[in-house]
C-alpha positions in Angstrom: -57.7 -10.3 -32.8 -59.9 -10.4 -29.9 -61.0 -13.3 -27.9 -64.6 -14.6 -27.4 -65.8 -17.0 -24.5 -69.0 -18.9 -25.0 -70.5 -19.3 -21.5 -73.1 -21.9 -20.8 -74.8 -23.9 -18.0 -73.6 -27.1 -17.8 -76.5 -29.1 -18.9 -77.3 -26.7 -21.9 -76.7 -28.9 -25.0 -73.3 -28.1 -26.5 -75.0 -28.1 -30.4 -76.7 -25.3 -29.3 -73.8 -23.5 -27.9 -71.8 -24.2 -31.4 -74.4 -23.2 -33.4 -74.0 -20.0 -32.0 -70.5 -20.0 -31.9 -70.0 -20.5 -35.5 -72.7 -17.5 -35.8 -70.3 -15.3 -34.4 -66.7 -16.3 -35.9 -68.1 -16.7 -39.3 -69.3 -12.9 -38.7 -66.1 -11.4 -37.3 -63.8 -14.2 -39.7 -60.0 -13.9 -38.8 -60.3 -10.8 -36.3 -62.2 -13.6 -33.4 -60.1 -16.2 -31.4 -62.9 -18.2 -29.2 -61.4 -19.6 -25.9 -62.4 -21.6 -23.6 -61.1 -19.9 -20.7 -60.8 -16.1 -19.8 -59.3 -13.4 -20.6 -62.0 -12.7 -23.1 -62.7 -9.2 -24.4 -66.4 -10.7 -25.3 -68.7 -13.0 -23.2 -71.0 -14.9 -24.9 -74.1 -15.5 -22.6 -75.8 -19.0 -24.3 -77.4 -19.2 -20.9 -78.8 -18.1 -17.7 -76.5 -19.7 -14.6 -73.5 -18.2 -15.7 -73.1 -15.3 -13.9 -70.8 -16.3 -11.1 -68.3 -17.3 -13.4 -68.7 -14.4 -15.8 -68.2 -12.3 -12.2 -65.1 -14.0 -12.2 -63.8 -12.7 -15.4 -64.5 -8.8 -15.0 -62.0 -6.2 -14.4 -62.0 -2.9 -13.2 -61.7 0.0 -15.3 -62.1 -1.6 -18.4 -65.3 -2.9 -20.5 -66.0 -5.8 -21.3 -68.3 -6.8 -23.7 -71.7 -9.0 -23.3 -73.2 -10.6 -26.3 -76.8 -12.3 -25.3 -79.8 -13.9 -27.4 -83.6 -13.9 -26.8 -83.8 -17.5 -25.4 -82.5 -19.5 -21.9 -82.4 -16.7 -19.8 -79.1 -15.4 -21.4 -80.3 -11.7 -21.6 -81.4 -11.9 -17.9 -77.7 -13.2 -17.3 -76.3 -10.6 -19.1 -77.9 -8.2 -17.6 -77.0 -9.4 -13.8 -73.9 -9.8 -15.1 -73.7 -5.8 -16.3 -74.8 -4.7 -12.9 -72.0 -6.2 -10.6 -70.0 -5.2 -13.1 -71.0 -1.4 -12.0 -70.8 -2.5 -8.6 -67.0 -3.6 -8.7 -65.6 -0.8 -10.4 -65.5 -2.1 -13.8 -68.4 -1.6 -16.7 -70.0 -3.7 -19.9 -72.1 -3.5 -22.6 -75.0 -5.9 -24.0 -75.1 -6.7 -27.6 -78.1 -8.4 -28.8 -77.7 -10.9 -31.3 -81.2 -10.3 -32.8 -81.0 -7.0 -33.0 -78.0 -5.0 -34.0 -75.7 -6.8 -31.6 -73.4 -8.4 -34.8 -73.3 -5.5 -36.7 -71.9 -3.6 -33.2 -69.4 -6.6 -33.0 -67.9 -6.1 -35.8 -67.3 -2.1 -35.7 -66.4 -3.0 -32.2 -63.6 -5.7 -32.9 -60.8 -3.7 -33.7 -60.9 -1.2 -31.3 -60.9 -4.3 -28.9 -58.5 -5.6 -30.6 -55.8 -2.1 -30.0 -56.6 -2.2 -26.8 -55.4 -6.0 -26.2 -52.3 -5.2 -28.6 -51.8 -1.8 -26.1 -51.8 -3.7 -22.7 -49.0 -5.1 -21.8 -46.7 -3.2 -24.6 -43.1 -1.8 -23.4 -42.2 2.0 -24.2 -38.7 3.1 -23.7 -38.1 6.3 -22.1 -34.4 7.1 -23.1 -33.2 9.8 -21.1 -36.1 12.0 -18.6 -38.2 13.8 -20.1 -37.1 17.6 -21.6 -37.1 19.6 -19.0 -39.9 22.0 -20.1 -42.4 19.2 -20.1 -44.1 20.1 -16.6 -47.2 18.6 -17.8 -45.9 15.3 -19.9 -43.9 13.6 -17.3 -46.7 11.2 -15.6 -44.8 8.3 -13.6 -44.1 4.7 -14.6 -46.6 3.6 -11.7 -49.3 5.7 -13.6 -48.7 4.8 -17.1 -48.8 1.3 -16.0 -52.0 1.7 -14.0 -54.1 4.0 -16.8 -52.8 2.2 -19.5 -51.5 -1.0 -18.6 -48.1 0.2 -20.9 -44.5 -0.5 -19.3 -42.2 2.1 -18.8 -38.8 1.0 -19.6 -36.3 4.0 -18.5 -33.2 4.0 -20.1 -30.2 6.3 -19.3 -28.7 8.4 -22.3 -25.7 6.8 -21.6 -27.0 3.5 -23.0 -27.7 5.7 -26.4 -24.8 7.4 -26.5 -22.2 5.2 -26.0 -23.9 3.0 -28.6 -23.8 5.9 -31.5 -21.7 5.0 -34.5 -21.4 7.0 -37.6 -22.6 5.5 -40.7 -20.6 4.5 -44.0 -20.7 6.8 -47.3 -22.7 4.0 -49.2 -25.4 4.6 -46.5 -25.4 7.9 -46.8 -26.1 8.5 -50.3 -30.0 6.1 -50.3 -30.9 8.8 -47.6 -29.9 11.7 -49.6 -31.5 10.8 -52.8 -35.0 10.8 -51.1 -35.4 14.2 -50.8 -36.0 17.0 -53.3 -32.8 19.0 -51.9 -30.4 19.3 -49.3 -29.7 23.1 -48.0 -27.9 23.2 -44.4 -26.4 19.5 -43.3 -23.6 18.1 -44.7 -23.1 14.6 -45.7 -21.3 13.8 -42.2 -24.4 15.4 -40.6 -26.3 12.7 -42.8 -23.9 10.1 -41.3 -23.9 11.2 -37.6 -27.7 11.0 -38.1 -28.1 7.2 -39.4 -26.2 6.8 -36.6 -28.9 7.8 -33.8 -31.1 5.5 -36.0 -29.1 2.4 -36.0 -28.5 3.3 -32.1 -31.9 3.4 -31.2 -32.7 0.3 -33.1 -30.4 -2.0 -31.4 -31.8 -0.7 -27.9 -35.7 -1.8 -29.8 -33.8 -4.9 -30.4 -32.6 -5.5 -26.8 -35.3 -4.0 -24.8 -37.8 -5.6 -26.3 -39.1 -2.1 -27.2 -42.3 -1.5 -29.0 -42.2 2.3 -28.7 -39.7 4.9 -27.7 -39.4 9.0 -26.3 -36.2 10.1 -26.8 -34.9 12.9 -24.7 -33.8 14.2 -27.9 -32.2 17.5 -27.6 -28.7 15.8 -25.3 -28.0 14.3 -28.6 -26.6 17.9 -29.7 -23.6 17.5 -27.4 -22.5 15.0 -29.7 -23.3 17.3 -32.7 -26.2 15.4 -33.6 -29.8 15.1 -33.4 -33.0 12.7 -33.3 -35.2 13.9 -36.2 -34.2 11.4 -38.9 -34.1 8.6 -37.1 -37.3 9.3 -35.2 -39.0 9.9 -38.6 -37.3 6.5 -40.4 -38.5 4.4 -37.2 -42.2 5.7 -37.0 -41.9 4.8 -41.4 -40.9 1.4 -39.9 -43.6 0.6 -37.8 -41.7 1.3 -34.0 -43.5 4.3 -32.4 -41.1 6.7 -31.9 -41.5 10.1 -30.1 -39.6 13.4 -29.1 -38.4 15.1 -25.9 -39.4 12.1 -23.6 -43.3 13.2 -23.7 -45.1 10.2 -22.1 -48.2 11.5 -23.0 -47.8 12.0 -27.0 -45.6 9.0 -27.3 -49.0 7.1 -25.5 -51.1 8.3 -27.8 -48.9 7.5 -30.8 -49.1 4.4 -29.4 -52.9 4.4 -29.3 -53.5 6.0 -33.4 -50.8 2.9 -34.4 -52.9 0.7 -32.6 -56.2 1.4 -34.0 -55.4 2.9 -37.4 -51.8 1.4 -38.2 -50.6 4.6 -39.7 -47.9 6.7 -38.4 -48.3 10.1 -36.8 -46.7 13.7 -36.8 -45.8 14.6 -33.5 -45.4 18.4 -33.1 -46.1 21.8 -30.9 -48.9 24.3 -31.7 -47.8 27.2 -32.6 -50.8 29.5 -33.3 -54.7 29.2 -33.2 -57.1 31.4 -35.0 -60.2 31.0 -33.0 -62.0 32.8 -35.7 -60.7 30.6 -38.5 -61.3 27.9 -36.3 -57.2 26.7 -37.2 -54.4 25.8 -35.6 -50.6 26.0 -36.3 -48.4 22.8 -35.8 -44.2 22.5 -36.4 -41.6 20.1 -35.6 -38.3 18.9 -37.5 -39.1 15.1 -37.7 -42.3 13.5 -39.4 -42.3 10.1 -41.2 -41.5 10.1 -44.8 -44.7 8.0 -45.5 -46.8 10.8 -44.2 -45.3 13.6 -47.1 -45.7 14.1 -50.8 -42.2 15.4 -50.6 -39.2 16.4 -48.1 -36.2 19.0 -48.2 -33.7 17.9 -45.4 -32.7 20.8 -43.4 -30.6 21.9 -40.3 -32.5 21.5 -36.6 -34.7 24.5 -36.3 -33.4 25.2 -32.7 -29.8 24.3 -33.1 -28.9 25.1 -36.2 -27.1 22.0 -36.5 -27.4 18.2 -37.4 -30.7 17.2 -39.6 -34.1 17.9 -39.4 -37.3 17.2 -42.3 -38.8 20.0 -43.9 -42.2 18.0 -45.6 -45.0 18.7 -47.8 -48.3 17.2 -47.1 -51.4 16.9 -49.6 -54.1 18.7 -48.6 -57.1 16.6 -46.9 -58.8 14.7 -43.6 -56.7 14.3 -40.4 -56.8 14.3 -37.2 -55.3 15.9 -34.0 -55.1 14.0 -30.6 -53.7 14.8 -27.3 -53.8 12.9 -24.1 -53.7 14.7 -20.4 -55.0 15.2 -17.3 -53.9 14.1 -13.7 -55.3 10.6 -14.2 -54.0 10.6 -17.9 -57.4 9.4 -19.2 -57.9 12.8 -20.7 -58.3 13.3 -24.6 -58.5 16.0 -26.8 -59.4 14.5 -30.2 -60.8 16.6 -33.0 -61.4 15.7 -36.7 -59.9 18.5 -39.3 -58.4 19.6 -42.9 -55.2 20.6 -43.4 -55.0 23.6 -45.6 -52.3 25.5 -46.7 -49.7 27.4 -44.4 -47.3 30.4 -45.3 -43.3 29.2 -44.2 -42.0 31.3 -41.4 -38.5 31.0 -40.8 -38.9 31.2 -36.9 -40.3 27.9 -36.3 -39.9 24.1 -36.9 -39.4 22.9 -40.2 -42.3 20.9 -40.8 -45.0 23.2 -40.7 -48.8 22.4 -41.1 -52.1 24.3 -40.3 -54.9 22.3 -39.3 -58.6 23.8 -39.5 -61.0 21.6 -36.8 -64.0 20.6 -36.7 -64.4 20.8 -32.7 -63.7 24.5 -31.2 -60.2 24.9 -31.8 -60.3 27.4 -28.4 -60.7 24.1 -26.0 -56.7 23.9 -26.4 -56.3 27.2 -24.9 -59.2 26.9 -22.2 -58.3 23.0 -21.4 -55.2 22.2 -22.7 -53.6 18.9 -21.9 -50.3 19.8 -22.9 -47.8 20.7 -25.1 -47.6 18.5 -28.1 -50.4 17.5 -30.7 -50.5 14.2 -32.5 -51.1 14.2 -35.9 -52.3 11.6 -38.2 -53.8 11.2 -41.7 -57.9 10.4 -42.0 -61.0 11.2 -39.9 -60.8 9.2 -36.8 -62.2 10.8 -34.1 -65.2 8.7 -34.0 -62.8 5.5 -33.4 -60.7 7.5 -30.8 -64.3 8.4 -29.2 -65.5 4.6 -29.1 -62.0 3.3 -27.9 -62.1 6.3 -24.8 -65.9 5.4 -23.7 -64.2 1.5 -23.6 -61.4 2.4 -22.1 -62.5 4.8 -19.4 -65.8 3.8 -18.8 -67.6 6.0 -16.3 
């Protein structure tokens, strides 16, 4: 949903202003909320004498977006309007209604629409982040500031002490949906719906609408984080490993704009002349695989992880970085077939790009990839240039 503000001079006729109103919500339908007062993703310009209060509504660091017509000085508005938005830090764009500006609208909508359902949104972090993550720790005050996304720090012990273990009749639902069981037992199973129910009730009290889970402390309680992780992502709650900010942000952004779940795992080769690159973890939704063996944690040998299958087809690989955490790697690719090695992660995937699969190694961002089904780097493209104008 994103909201639109008709802006006109006070002696402009009001017919005229609804006429083109209605133009534009019976265009967008359902996805368009028009307000009478700001916020407001999109400005509609009905007239010239509207800049100082269209001034008034402009932020920094973020676009916002200027629909104008051909007639009463609105595309002259518009445009003073775009140039103190320069001037203050913040950026726009002009739509033009005769042209192409509706058509623009409409494939611009729901990107506007993520990034209103992003700000303002609350992500966990249970626990600090792994400490091997020198890269995907960015602070509170930075997340907040890039992103406009809450921190909300946790301390294991509020996960922890909430762990139960779950009943038999629980168990066996799990069990039957996948194709075999080799290393965890059914207390394993048990232990494991426990982290799940856990880390819902802190969703529940938190307010959470995403979580990083400093995963690998669950083993002193001869446990771990993969199921869970994997049932919440199924269930809509964004839900990410090791306490990485910066792939638990961008699993944030793909649910946003796409609504699917993501794969959240750690390269583990590239062949620059294939053009490929490796990915493995132990946790991946269940919505995202044709089928699912439930094994042992690769690392620990112990509790549960998901060995899955995926079809071969389009996906994408995302990563977000940098000192400023405005930083993306995005690249469109196929994922092709990948021989099983028994020295890594139990999901294992190979992903061949479409950008230069090298820029990880010459400009990496960090550790993790994000994974999700589709071609959607155009979208993440479009969303960035809003986002982080420059």
């Amino acid at each position: 949903m994103i909201r639109l503000l008709p802006l006109a001079a006070p002696l402009h006729p009001a017919a005229l202003t609804g006429e083109l109103v209605e133009r534009v919500a019976a265009r967008l339908g359902q996805t368009c909320e028009v307000v009478d007062h700001g916020p407001a993703e999109v400005l509609l310009v009905v007239t010239g004498g509207v800049e100082q209060e269209a001034a008034a509504l402009l932020e920094p660091d973020r676009v916002v977006l200027l629909l104008a017509h051909s007639q009463h000085n609105s595309l002259a508005a518009a445009l003073e309007i775009a140039a103190h938005a320069r001037q203050v830090g913040g950026s726009s764009r002009i739509l033009l209604l005769e042209r192409d500006g509706l058509d623009r609208l409409e494939h611009l909508a729901p990107i506007l629409g993520a990034h209103r359902q992003l700000r303002g949104s609350r992500l966990g972090c249970i626990g600090s982040p792994s400490d091997w993550l020198v890269a995907s720790a960015p602070s509170p005050a930075l997340v907040a500031r890039t992103w406009q996304i809450e921190v909300v720090r946790l301390p294991m012990a509020d996960l922890l002490d909430a762990l139960a273990t779950a009943a038999p009749e629980e168990v066996a639902p799990v069990l039957s949906r996948f194709e075999r069981v080799v290393e965890p037992s059914a207390d394993d199973v048990a232990g494991a719906l426990g982290v799940y129910v856990a880390l819902r009730g802190l969703v529940r009290s938190y307010r959470l609408d995403a979580l990083t889970l400093r995963c690998f402390d669950l083993l002193s309680r001869r446990t771990t984080g993969c199921l869970a992780l994997s049932r919440l992502n199924d269930e809509g709650i964004v839900a990410g490993c090791e306490g990485d900010l910066g792939a638990a942000l961008a699993m944030m952004w793909a649910r946003a704009l796409t609504g699917q779940p993501c794969f959240m795992a750690n390269p583990q080769d590239v062949d620059i002349q294939a053009n490929t690159v490796d990915i493995a973890h132990c946790t991946i939704p269940m919505t995202m695989i044709r089928s699912a063996v439930l094994r042992s944690h690769f690392e620990s040998s112990s509790g549960v992880g998901i060995e899955g299958e995926m079809e071969a087809g389009p996906v994408t690989l995302l990563r977000i970085g940098g000192p400023d955490l405005d930083e993306v790697f995005v690249s469109d690719g196929v994922l092709v077939e990948v021989e099983r090695s028994p020295a890594r992660c139990r999901t294992q995937l190979r992903v061949r790009l479409k950008e230069e699969v090298d820029t990880l190694l010459e400009h990496p961002l960090g550790n993790h990839l994000v994974m999700l089904q589709g071609h959607w780097a155009g979208t993440f493209d479009e969303s960035h240039r809003l986002l982080f104008p420059r």
